[in-house]
C-alpha positions, -999 to +999 in steps of 0.1 A: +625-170-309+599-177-334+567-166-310+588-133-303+589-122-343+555-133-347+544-109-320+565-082-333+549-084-366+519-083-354+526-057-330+541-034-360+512-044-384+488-027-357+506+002-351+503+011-391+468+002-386+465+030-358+485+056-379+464+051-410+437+052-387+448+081-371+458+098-403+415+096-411+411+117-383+397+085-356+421+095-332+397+074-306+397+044-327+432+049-334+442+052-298+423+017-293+441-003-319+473+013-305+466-002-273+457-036-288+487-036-308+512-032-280+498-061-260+522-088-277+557-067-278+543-060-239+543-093-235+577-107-253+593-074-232+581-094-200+595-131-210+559-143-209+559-153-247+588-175-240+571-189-204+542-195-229+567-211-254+583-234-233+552-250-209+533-258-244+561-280-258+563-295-220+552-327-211+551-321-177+532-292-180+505-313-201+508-334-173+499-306-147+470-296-166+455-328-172+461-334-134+438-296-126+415-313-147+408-340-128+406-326-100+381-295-110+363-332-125+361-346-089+350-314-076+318-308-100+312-343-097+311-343-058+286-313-056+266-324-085+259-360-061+259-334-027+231-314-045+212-343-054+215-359-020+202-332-003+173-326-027+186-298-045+189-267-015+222-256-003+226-254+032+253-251+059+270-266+083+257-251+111+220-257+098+205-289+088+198-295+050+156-290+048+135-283+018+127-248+013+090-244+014+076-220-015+050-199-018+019-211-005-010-213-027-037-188-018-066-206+004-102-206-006-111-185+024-086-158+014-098-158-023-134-143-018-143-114-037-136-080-021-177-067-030-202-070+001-230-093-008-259-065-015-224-048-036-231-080-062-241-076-098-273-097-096-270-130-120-237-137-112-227-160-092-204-151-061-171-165-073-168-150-108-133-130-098-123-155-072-094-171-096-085-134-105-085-124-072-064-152-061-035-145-085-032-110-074-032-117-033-001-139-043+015-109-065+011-084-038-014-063-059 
């Protein structure tokens, strides 16, 4: 009985918010806080204020959500010790758990500069842009 009021007052408080809103030409902002303020007498209309009312003062209910605790607890704490088991990569049933190789690193061969060898700048050695070079093979570029 209590929650109900408590929702209607805040209900009506909202819709005189919206009509003073309203009455400063914010019809869009009005419209909003009309919306927002029929949420609670929506939800005393339905019964799901006193559903609400009655599992908080429940010790069984209590009881029910300490026991979905528990078990979302076991379940975290299962995959948490799965994960680190398997090295940290997800896999299936159907395949077997391996690690995931990344991307290579580029191979010295593969990191030679692109200029011919009479294409050189004379006094500087052939591998100036090799690093360079190197970072963009592996972006693509």
């Amino acid at each position: 009985m209590l929650a109900e009021t408590i929702c209607s007052a805040v209900s009506a408080a909202g819709l005189g918010i919206a009509a003073i809103t309203a009455y400063r030409k914010r019809f869009l902002a009005a419209a909003r806080i009309a919306a927002y303020a029929l949420v609670p007498v929506g939800l005393v209309m339905t019964g799901a204020v006193e559903w609400l009312a009655e599992t908080a003062f429940s010790p069984v209910a209590w009881a029910g959500f300490g026991v979905l605790g528990l078990a979302w607890l076991l379940f975290m704490t299962t995959r948490a010790v799965e994960r680190r088991r398997s090295g940290g990569t997800r896999g299936t049933r159907d395949e077997p758990s391996e690690r995931r190789q990344g991307p290579r690193a580029a191979e010295p061969t593969a990191s030679a500069p692109s200029l011919g060898a009479g294409d050189r700048p004379k006094g500087k050695p052939a591998d100036d842009f090799s690093d360079i070079e190197a970072i963009l093979k592996r972006h693509g570029i």
